[in-house]
N, CA, C and O atoms as a MOPAC input file, in Angstrom:
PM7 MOZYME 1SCF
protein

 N    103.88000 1    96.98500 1    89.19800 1
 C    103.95800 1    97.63800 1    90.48000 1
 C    103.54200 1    96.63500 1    91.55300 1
 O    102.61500 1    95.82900 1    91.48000 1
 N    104.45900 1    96.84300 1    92.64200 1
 C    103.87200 1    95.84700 1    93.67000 1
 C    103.80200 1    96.88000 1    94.71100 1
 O    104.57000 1    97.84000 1    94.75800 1
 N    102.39400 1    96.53900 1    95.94900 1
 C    101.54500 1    96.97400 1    96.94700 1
 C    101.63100 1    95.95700 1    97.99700 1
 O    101.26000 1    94.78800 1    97.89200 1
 N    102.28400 1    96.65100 1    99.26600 1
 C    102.16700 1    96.20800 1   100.38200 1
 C    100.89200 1    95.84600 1   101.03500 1
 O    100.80600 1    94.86200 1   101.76800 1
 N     99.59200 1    96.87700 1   100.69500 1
 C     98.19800 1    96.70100 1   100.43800 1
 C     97.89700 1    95.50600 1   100.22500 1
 O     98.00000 1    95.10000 1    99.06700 1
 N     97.45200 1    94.62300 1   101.24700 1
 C     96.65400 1    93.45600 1   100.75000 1
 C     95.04400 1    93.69900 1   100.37000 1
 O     94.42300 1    92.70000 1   100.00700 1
 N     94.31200 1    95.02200 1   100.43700 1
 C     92.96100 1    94.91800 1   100.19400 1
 C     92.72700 1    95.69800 1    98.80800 1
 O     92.35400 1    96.87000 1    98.84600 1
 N     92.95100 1    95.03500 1    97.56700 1
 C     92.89400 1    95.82000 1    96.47300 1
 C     91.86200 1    95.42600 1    95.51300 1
 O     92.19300 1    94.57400 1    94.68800 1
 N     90.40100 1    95.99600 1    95.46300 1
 C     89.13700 1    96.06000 1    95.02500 1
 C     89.23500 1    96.72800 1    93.24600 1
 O     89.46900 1    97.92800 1    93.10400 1
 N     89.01900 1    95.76100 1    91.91600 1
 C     89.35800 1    96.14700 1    90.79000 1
 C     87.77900 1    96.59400 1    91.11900 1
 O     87.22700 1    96.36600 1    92.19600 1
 N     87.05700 1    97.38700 1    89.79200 1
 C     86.30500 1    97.50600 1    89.20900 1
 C     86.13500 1    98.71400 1    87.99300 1
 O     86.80500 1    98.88400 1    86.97500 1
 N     85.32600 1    99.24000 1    88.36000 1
 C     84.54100 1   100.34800 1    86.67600 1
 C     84.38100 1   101.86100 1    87.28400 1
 O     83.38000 1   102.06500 1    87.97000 1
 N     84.96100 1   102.53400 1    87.15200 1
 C     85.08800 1   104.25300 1    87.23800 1
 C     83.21500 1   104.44500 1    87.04100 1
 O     82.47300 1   104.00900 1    86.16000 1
 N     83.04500 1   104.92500 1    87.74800 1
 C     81.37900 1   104.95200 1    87.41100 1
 C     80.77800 1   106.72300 1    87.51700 1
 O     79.67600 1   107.10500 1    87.12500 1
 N     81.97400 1   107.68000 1    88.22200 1
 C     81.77300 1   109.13600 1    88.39400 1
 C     83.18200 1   109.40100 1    89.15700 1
 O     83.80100 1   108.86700 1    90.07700 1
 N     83.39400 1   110.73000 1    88.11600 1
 C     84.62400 1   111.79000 1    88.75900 1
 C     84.09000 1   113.02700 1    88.96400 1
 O     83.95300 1   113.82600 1    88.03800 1
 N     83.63100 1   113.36900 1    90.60600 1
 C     83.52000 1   115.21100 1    90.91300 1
 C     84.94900 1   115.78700 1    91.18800 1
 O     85.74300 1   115.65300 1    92.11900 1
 N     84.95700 1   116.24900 1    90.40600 1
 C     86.02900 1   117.24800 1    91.18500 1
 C     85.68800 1   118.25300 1    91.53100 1
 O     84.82700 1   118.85700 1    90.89100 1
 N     86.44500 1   118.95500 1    93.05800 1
 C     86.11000 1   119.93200 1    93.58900 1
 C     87.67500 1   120.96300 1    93.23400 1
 O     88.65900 1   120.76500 1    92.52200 1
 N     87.20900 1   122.18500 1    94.22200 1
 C     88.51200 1   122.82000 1    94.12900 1
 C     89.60900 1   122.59400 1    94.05600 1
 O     90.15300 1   123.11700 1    93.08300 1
 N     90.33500 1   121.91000 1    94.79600 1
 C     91.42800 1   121.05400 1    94.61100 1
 C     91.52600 1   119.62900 1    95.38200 1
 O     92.55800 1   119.28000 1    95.95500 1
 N     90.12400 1   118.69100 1    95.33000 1
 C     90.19300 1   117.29700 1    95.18700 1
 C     88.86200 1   116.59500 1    94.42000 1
 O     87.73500 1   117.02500 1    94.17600 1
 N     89.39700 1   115.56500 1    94.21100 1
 C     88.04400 1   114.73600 1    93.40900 1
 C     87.55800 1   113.72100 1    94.34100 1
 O     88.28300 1   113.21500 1    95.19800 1
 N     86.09200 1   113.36900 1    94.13800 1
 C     85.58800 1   111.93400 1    94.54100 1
 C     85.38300 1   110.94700 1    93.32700 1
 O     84.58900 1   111.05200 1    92.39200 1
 N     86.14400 1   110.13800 1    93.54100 1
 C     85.96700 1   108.61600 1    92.53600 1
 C     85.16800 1   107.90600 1    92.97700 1
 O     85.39400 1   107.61700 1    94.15200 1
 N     84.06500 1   107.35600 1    92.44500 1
 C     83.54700 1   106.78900 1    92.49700 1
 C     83.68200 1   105.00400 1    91.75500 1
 O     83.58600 1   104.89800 1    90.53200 1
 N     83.87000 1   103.91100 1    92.50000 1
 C     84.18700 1   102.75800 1    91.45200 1
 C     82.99600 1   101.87300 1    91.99500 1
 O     82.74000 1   102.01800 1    93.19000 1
 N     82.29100 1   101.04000 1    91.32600 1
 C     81.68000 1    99.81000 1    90.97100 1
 C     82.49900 1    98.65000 1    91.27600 1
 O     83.24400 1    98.17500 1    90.41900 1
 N     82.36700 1    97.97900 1    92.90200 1
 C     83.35000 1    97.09300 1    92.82200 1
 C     82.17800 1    95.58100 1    93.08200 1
 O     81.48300 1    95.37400 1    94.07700 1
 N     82.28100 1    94.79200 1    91.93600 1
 C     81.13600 1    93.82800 1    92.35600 1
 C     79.57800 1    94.38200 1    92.58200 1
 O     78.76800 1    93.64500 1    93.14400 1
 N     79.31900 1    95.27400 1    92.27400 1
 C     77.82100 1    95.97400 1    92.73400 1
 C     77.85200 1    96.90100 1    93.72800 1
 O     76.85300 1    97.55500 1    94.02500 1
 N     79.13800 1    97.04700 1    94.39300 1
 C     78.82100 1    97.58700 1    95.40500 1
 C     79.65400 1    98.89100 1    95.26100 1
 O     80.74000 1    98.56800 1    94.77800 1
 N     79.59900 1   100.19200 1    95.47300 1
 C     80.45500 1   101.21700 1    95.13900 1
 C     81.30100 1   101.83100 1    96.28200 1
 O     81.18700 1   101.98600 1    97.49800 1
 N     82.02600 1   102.05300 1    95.50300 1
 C     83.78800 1   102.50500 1    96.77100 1
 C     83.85400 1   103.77900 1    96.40700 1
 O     83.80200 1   104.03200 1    95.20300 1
 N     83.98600 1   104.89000 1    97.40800 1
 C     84.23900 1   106.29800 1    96.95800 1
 C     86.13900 1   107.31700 1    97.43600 1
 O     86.44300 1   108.18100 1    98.25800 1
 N     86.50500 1   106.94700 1    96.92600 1
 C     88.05700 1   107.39900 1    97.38300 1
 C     88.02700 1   109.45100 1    96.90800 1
 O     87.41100 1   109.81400 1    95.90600 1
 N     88.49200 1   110.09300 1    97.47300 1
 C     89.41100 1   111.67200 1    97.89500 1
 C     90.51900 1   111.48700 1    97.33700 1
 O     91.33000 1   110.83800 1    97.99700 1
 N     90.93500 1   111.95400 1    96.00800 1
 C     92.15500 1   112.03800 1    95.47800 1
 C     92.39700 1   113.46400 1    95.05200 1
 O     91.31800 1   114.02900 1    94.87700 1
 N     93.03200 1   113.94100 1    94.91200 1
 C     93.58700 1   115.43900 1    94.25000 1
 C     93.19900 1   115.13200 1    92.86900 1
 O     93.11300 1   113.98800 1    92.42400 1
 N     92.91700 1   116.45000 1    92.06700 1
 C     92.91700 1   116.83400 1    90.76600 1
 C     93.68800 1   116.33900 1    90.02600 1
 O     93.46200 1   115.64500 1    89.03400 1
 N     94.96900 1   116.77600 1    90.61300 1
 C     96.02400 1   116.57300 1    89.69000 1
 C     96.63500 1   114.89800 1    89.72900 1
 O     97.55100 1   114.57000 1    88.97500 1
 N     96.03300 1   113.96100 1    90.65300 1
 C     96.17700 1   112.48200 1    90.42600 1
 C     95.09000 1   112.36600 1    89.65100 1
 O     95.50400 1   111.73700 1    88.67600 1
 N     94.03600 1   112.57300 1    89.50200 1
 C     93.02800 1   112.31600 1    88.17400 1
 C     93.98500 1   112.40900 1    87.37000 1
 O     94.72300 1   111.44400 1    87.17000 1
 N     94.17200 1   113.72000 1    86.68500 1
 C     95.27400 1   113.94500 1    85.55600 1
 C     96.14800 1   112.61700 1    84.98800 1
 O     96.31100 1   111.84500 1    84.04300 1
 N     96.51400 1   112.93800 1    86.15400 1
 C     97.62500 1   112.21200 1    86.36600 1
 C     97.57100 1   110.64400 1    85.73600 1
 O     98.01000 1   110.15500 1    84.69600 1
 N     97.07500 1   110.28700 1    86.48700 1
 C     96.11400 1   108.68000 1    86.66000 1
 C     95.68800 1   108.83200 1    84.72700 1
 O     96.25800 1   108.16300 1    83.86400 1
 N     94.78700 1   109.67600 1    84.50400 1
 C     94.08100 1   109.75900 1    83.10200 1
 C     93.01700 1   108.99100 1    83.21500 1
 O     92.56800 1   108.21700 1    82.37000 1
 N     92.62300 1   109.21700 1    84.27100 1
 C     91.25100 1   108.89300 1    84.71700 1
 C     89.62200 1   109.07500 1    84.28000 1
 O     89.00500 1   110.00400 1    84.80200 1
 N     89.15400 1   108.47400 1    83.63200 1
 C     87.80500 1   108.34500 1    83.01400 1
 C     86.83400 1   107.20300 1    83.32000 1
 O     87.28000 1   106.08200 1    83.56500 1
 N     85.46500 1   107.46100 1    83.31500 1
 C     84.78800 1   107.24100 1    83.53100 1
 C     84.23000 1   106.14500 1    82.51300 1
 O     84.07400 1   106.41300 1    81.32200 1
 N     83.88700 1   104.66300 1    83.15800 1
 C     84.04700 1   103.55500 1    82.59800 1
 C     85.10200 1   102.65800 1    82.54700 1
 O     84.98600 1   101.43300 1    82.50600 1
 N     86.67700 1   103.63000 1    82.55000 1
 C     87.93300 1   102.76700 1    82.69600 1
 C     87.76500 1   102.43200 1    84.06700 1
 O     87.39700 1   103.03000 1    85.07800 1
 N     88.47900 1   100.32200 1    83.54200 1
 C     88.92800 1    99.99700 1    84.85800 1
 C     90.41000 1   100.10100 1    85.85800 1
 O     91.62700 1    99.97100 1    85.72700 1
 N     89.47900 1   100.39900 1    86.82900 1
 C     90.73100 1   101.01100 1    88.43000 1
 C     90.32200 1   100.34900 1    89.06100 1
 O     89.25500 1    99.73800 1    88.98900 1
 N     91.59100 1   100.34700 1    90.26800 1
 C     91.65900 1    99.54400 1    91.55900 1
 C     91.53200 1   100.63100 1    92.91200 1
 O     92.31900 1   101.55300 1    93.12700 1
 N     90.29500 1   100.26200 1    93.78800 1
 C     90.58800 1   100.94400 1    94.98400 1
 C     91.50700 1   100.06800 1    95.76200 1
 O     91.00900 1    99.00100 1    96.12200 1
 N     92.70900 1   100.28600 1    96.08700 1
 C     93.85300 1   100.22500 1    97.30800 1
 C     93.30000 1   100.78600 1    98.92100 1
 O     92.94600 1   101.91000 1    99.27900 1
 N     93.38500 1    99.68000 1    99.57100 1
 C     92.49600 1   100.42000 1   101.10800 1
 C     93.97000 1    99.82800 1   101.80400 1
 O     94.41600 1    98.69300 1   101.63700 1
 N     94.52700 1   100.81200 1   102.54500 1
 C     95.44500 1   100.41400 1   103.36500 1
 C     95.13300 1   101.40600 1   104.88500 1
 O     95.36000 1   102.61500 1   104.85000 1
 N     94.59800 1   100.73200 1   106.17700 1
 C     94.20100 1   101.23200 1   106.92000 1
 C     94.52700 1   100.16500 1   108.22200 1
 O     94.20500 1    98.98600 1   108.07200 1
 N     95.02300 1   100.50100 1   109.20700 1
 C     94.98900 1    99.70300 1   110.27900 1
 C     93.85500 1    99.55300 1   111.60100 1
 O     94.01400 1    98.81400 1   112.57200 1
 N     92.89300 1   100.29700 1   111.39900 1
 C     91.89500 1   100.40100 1   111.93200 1
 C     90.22700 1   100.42400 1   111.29100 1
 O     89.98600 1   101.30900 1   110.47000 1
 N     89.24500 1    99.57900 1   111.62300 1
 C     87.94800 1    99.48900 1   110.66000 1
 C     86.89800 1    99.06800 1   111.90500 1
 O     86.74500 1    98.05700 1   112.59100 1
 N     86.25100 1   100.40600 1   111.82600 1
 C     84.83100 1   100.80500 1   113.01400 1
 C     83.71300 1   100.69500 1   112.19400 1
 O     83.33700 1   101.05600 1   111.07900 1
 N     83.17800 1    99.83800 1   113.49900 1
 C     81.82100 1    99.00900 1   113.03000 1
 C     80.68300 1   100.26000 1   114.25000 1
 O     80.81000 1   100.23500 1   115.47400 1
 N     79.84500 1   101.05300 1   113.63200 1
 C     79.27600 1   101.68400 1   114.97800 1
 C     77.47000 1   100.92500 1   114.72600 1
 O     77.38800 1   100.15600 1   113.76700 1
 N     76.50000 1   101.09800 1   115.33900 1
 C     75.29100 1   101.02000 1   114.96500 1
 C     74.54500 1   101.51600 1   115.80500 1
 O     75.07900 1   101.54600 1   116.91400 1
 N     73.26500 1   102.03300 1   115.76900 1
 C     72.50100 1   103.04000 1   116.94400 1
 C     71.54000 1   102.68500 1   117.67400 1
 O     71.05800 1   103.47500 1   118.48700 1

């Protein structure tokens, strides 16, 4: 598969909540953890478990820096 996405972070499934109808993934990327909103049924889908390695894909044209 090829991704127009140039920011693609491998690491380690480290927690799947799923809620009513979406999950939070949690991945281990380098030490540092990435939390992505996917639907249920892309878990499924995906065959998604905890410990397998995944890639967070960040495709966003905007990135806010705020501080107080």
């Amino acid at each position: 598969m090829k991704l127009s996405a140039r920011n693609v972070l491998g690491g380690k499934v480290l927690q799947i909540k799923k809620g009513a109808t979406t999950a939070h993934v949690t991945l281990d990327v380098a030490g540092a953890t990435v939390t992505a909103a996917i639907t249920n049924d892309a878990v499924e889908e995906l065959k998604l478990q905890v410990g397998q390695h995944a890639y967070a894909v960040i495709k966003a044209s905007d990135v806010m820096i705020a501080v107080d």
